[in-house]
N, C-alpha and C positions, 0 to 999 in steps of 0.2 A: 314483395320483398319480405324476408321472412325477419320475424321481431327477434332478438336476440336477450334470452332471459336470465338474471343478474346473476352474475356467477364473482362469486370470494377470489382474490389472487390468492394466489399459494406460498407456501414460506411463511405464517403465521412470522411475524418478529417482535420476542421477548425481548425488551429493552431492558440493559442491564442498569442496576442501581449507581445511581452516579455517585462520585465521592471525591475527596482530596487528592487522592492516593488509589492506584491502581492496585496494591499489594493486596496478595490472596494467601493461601495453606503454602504456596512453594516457596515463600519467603522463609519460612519456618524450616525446610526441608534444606535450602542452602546453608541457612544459620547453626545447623547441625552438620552438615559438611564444614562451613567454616571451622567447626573445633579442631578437626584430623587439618587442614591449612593451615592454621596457626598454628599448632606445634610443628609441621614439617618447617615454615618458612622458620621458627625460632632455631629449630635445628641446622636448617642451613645455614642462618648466621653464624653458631658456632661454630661449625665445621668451617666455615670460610677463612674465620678470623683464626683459627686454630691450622690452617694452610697456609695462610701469609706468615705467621706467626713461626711454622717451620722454617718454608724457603728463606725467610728473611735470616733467622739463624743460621741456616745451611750457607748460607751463597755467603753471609757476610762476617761470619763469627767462627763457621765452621766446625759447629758442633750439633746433634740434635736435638731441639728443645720446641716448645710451640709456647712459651712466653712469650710474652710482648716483648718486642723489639725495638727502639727507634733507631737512626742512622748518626745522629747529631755526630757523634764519637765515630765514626767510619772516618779511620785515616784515609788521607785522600792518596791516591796510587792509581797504575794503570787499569787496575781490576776495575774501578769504580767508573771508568770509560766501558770497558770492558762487560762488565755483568749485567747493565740493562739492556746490552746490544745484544749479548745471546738468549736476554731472556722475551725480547722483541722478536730476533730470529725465531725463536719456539715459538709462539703467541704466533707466527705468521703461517708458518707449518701446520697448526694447529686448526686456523681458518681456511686453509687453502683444502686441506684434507679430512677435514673435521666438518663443523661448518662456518661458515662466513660469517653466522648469528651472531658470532662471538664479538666480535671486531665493534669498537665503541664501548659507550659509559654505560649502556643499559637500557635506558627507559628509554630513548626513540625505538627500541628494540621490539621494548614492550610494547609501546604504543602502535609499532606497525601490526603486531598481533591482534591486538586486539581489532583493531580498524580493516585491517585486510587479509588477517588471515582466520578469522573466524573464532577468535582466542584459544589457538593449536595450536601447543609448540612441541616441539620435538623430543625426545629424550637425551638425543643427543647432547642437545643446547641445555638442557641442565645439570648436564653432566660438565664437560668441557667449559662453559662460562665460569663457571669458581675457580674449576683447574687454572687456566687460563689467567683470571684474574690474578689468584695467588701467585704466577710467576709473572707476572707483572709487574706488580706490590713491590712482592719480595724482593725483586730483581734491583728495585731502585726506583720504580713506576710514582712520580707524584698526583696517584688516584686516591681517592678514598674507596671505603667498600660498598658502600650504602648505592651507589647503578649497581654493581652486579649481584649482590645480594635482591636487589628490588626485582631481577630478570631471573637470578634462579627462586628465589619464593615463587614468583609468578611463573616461570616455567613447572613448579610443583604444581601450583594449586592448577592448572593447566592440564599438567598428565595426570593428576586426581580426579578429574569434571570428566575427563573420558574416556571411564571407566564407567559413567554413568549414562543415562538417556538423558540429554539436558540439551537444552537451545543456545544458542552463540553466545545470548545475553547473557545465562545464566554462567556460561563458562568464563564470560568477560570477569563474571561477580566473583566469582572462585581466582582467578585467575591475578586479580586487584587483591583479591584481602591474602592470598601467599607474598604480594609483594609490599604489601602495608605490613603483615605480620614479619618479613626480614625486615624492614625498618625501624620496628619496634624494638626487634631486640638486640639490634644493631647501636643503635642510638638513646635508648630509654624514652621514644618519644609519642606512645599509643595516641593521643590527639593529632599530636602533628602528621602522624601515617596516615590518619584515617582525614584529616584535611587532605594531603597532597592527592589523596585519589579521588576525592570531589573533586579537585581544583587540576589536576591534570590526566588521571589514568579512565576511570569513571565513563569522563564525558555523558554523565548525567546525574540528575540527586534524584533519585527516588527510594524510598525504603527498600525497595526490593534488592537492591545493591547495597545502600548504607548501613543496614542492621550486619547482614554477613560480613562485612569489612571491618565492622565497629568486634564483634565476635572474636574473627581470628587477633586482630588486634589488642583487643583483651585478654587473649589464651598468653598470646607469644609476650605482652607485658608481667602475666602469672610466670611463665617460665624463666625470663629473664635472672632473678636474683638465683636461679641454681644454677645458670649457664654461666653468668657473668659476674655483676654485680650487684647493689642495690642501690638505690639513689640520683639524681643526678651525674651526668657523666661530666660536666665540668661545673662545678658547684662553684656560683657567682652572687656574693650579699649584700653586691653595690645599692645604697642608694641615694643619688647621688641629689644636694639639692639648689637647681637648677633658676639659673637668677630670670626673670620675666622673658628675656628672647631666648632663652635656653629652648624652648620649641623649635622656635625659625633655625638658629644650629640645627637640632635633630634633622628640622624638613632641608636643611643643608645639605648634611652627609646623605640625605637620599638621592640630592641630587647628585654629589658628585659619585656614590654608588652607581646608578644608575648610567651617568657617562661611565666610567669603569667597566661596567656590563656590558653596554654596546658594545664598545672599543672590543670586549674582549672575545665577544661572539664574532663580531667583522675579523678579527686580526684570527679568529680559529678556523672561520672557510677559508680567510685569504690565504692561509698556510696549508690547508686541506686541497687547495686549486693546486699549489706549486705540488705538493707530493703528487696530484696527478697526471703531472706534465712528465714528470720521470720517464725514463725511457726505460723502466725496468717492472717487474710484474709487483703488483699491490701487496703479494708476500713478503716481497723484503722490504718494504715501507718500516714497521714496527722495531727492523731493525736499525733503519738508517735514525730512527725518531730518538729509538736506545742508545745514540753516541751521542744526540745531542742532550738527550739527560744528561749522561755520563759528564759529557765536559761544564754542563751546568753541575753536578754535583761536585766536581774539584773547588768548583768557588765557593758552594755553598752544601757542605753535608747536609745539612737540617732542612734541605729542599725536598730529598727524595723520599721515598714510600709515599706513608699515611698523615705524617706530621699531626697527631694528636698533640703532640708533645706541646705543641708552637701552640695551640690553641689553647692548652692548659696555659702556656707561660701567660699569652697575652691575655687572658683576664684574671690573670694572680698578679699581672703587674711586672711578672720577672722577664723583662726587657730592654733592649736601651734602642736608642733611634738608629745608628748603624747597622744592628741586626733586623730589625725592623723593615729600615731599607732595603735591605741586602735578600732576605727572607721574601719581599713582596718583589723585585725585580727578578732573581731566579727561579723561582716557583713560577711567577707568569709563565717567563719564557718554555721553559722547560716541559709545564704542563701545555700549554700551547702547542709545542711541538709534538709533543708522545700524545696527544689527544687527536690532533690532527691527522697521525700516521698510520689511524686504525687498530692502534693497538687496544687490551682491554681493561679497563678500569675507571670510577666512576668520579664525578663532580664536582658531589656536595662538599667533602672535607678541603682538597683545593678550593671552590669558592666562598670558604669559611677565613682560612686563610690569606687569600687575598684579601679579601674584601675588610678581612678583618687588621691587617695589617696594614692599611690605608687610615683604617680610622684609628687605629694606635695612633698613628702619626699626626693624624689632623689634632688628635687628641692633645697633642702637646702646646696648641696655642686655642685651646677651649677650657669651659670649668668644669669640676666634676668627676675629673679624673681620666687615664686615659682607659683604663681598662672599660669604662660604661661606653666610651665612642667609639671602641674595639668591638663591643657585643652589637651594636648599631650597623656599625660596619659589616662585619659579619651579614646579619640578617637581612641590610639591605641589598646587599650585591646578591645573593640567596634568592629575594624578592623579584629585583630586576631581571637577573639571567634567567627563569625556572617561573616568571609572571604567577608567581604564587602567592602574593603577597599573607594573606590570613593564614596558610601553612610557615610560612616564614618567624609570622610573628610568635605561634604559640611555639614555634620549633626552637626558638631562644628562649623562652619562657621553661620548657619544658627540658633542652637545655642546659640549665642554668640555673633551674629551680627558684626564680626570682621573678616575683609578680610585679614588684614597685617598677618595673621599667617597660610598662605595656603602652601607656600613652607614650614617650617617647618613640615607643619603637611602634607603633601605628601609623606618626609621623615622617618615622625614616623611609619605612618600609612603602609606604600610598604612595610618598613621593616618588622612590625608585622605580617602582609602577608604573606610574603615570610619565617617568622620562621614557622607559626602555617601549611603551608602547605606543608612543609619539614617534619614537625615532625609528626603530625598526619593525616593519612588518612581521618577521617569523624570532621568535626565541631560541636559544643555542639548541633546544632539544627539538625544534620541530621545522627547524633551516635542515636539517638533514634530511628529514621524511620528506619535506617539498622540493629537495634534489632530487629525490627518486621519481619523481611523478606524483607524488599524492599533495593533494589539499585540504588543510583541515582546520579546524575554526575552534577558538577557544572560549566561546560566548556561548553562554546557554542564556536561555530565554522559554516562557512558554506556549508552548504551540497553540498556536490562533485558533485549530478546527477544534481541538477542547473548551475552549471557549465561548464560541458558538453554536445557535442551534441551526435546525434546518428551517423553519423558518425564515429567519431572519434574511437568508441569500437566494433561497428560491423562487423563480420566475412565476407571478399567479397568472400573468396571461397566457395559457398553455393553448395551442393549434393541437386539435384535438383529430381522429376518428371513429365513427359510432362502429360501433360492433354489428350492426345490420349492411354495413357497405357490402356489395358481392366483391368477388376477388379480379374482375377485370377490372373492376372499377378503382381500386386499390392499384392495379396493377398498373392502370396509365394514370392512377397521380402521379405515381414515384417518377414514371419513365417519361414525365412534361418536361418540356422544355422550360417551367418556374424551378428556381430554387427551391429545393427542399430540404426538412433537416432529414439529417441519417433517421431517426425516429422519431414514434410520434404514439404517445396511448391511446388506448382502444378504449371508447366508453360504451357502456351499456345503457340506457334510457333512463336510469335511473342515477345515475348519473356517477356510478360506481367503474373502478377502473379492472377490466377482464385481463387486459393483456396488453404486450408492445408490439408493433407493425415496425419494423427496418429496412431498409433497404436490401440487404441480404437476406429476407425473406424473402424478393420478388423473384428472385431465382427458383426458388421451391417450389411460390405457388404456380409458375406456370406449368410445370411436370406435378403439380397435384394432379390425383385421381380421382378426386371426389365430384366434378366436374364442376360447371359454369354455374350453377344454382350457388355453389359456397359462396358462406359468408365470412368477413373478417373472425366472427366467431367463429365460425367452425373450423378455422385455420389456426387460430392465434391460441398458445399455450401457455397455462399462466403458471406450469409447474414452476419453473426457473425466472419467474417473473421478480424483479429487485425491486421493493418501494421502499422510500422514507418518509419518518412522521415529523410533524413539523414543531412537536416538540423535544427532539432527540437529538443528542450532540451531531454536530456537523463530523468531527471523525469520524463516529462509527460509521455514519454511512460514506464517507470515502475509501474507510476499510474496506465497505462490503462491492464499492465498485470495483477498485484495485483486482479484488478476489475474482468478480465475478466478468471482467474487461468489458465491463460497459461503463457507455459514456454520456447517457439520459437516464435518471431514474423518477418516475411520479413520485409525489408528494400527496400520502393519501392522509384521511382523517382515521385514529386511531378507532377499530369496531364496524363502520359503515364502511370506511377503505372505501370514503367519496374526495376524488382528484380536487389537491387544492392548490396545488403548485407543481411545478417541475424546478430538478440540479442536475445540471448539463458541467463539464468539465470546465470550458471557461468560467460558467460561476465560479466554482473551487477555485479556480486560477486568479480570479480577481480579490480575493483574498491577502493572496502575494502581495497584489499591487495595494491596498487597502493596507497590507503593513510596513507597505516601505512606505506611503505618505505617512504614518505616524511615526515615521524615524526621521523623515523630512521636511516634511512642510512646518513651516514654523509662523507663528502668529501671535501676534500682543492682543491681547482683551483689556484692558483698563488702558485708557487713556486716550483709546482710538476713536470713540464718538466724537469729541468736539475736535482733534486733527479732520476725520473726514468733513464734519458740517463746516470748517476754512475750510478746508480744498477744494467741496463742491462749488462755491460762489467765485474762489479764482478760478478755478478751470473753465466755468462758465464764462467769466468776463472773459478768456483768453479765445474759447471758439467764437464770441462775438466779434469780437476784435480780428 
């Protein structure tokens, strides 16, 4: 039998330098794309708010102008039934014929882009989503801007990325900071943008995403005071000071935020089921939604559009309890309905509203003032509906320009948190995507195979064969009647690994031509041969089998590349299981020695007995 002389596997593997952070030169290359996203998304907020700003004059005043508007003063008349029902009609035309993208507050929009469609959106849809929303707004729509401001930056920085050579992730990273960068300048809020896309758009934290986001985010807070204005956009000095349970309050109005939230997410499918029962096409939905705006607006003007106004009053104080009430029941409903009908317009300024006009009220039997449990309010329904809690907090902060109400509002806010994710599985923005068919998980965690090395999981009793076997002999291992694995390394006598024998080789070697004298060596090719070292992250080498669809890799010694182990895919797969028992098995350490030394002497007298 012929000796088989020690031959190197091939594929040398340079193992890359480990580190914190995965980030390389292309971070730097988005960060510099982030500047042209930041200024588009700063620009589209303008232009949005300067489109609402018209229709809202045209439809209701009657003259052309793009100043701010509010409704408060819109005498109530048939018109006011009237104008959100044809500006729902449009909105419906607009999705039927246009595209469907439009339809809703935004960010489930976004988030399906990013998740399933490769973070590619259409031209169309950034075209048409402002359109759209401005006659929304304008119409009488109780949205705010800040969903479709968040869907057109990100449809920007989205047809910006591909115009470039770039991969899905990096288009996701462009695609996140045009929609943090309308946020910013929507709101005056570059922390809190650049939180809500860790905490919802992202679906990761790595620099390679957070510095481009932090970028445009900074450009579009540069542009702001020549767009808009400067400062705070509701400028809050409260500080209020708060007698020893003044906390348990704050963790209060979380709670009762929190119920509010659910309540309000449950009560916007259960409205969203009856519009689909209609016997009529999903197009005229936004219409039938716009009458009942409409007849919520005759009760209450100061419900419809954007209602900044109402959020300037309630933390200035200029309120009274009847408007308050009246403000938080018809805005519910109203926005309820027109959210539910498909039509487009976004969230955040309704659930500012709500939420904040809830805690006006509670405010009036707390200390403190009511305006400080208006700003709590506010933040906490924010928190609860949008499970954003740390974007919440600095987003009143930032806000409001007022620091002294951060422990309070940490406490509103965790609590909110902690009801709305107790009680319902999906949050208002992601009950929608999980109607479609998708599943998606808002817990990040870090991934176990970085963690690990290859060592530590790899099988060292490896079932080996030498490289001197001939090829019949090989041939009725595989084909015995024992179990065998799919593969198995070939060793050389020195105990060095040549190559892998698989089962789908035995097909080959019986139509080889080299005849009956071959040997496993002379068969077995080590060009494409996968090993891993046993001191190199467990990842990479899941990468490199992924890539390479194998499902046995040796585990050689780094230089001599002598077999010290093998990782077979169940390994990997045991991993899984190794991290769901650290999420479940639960065990006491202190105090369990002298419980077990009782228990063993009863339980002994008890098999006695």
């Amino acid at each position: 039998m012929r000796q088989a002389p020690p031959r190197k596997p091939g594929h040398p593997l340079k193992l890359a330098k480990l580190g914190d952070f995965t980030a390389d030169a292309r971070m730097l290359v988005l960060a510099l794309m982030a500047l042209v996203v930041g200024s588009g998304g700063a620009a589209a907020a303008w232009l949005l708010i300067k489109l609402i700003a018209l229709v809202t004059n045209l439809v209701w005043f009657g003259h052309i102008s793009t100043a701010t508007a509010y409704l408060a003063n819109a005498k109530p008349s048939l018109w006011m039934v009237a104008a959100p029902a044809l500006g729902g009609l449009a909105i419906g035309l607009m999705a039927r014929f246009g595209s469907e993208k439009i339809r809703g507050h935004g960010i489930p929009e976004a988030i399906e882009a990013i998740l399933i469609g490769g973070s590619r959106m259409q031209p169309k849809v950034a075209l048409l989503k402002p359109l759209s929303s401005a006659i929304s707004i304008g119409t009488g729509g109780p949205f705010g801007a800040e969903g479709p401001i968040i869907m057109t930056g990100g449809a920007f920085g989205s047809l910006f990325s591909q115009f470039f050579h770039l991969s899905a992730a990096e288009r996701k990273t462009l695609l996140v900071a045009g929609a943090s960068a309308g946020m910013t300048a929507i709101f005056a809020t570059p922390v809190a943008a650049v939180l809500l896309a860790g905490e919802l758009l992202l679906f990761e934290w790595k620099p390679r995403s957070l510095i481009p986001v932090i970028v445009a985010s900074v450009v579009s807070a540069g542009w702001r005071p020549l767009l808009f204005a400067n400062g705070p956009l509701f400028p809050f000095a409260g500080n209020p000071d708060l007698p020893w349970w003044g906390l348990f309050a704050c963790a209060g109005i979380g709670v009762v935020a929190g119920l509010q939230s659910g309540l309000m997410t449950m009560l916007l499918y259960g409205a969203e089921d009856l519009f689909d029962r209609l016997p009529v096409h999903w197009m005229w939905w936004p219409a039938i939604g716009g009458l009942g705006v409409g007849l919520g607006g005759l009760a209450d003007p100061q419900a419809l559009g954007v209602g900044y106004d109402i959020i300037g009053n309630l933390l200035s104080d200029h309120m009274v309890a009847r408007e308050a009430l009246l403000i938080l029941l018809v805005k519910s409903a109203i926005w309820l309905i027109a959210l539910s009908s498909g039509t487009s317009g976004g969230i955040l300024a309704p659930l500012l509203i709500i939420g904040g006009t809830l805690g006006w009220l509670e405010g009036q039997f707390l200390p403190g003032g009511t305006s400080f449990w208006a700003l709590l309010g506010m933040a906490a329904v924010m928190a609860g509906t949008m499970r954003s809690p740390l974007t919440s907090i600095v987003f009143a902060i930032e806000l409001t320009g007022n620091v002294h109400v951060l422990l309070p509002l940490l406490a509103a806010t965790g609590t909110a948190y902690a009801v709305t994710v107790l009680l319902l599985k999906r949050s208002m923005l992601t009950e929608k995507i999980a109607r479609r068919g998708q599943h998606i998980t808002r817990e990040y965690s870090v991934d176990p195979f970085e963690l690990l090395r290859v060592g530590e999981v790899m099988v060292k009793a490896v079932d080996t064969l030498p490289a001197a076997m001939p090829v019949d002999e090989a041939v009725a291992f595989f084909t015995s009647d024992e179990r065998r694995h799919k593969s198995y390394p070939i060793l050389g006598e020195d105990g060095r690994v040549v190559g892998m024998a698989t089962r789908a080789d035995v097909l080959r070697w019986r139509t080889d031509t080299r005849g009956k004298e071959a040997t496993l060596y002379d068969v077995a090719s080590d060009a494409s041969l996968v090993v891993g070292y046993p001191e190199e992250v467990l990842g990479r080498l899941a990468d490199r089998m992924v890539e390479t669809d194998v499902g046995r890799v040796p585990v050689v010694t780094r230089g001599e590349h002598r077999l010290v182990g093998l990782v077979a895919r169940k390994d990997i797969l045991r991993i899984r299981a190794a991290t769901r028992a650290a999420e479940d098995d639960r065990e006491a350490f202190f105090g369990q020695t002298q419980r077990r030394a009782t228990e063993k002497p009863a339980k002994e007298a008890g098999e006695t007995a």
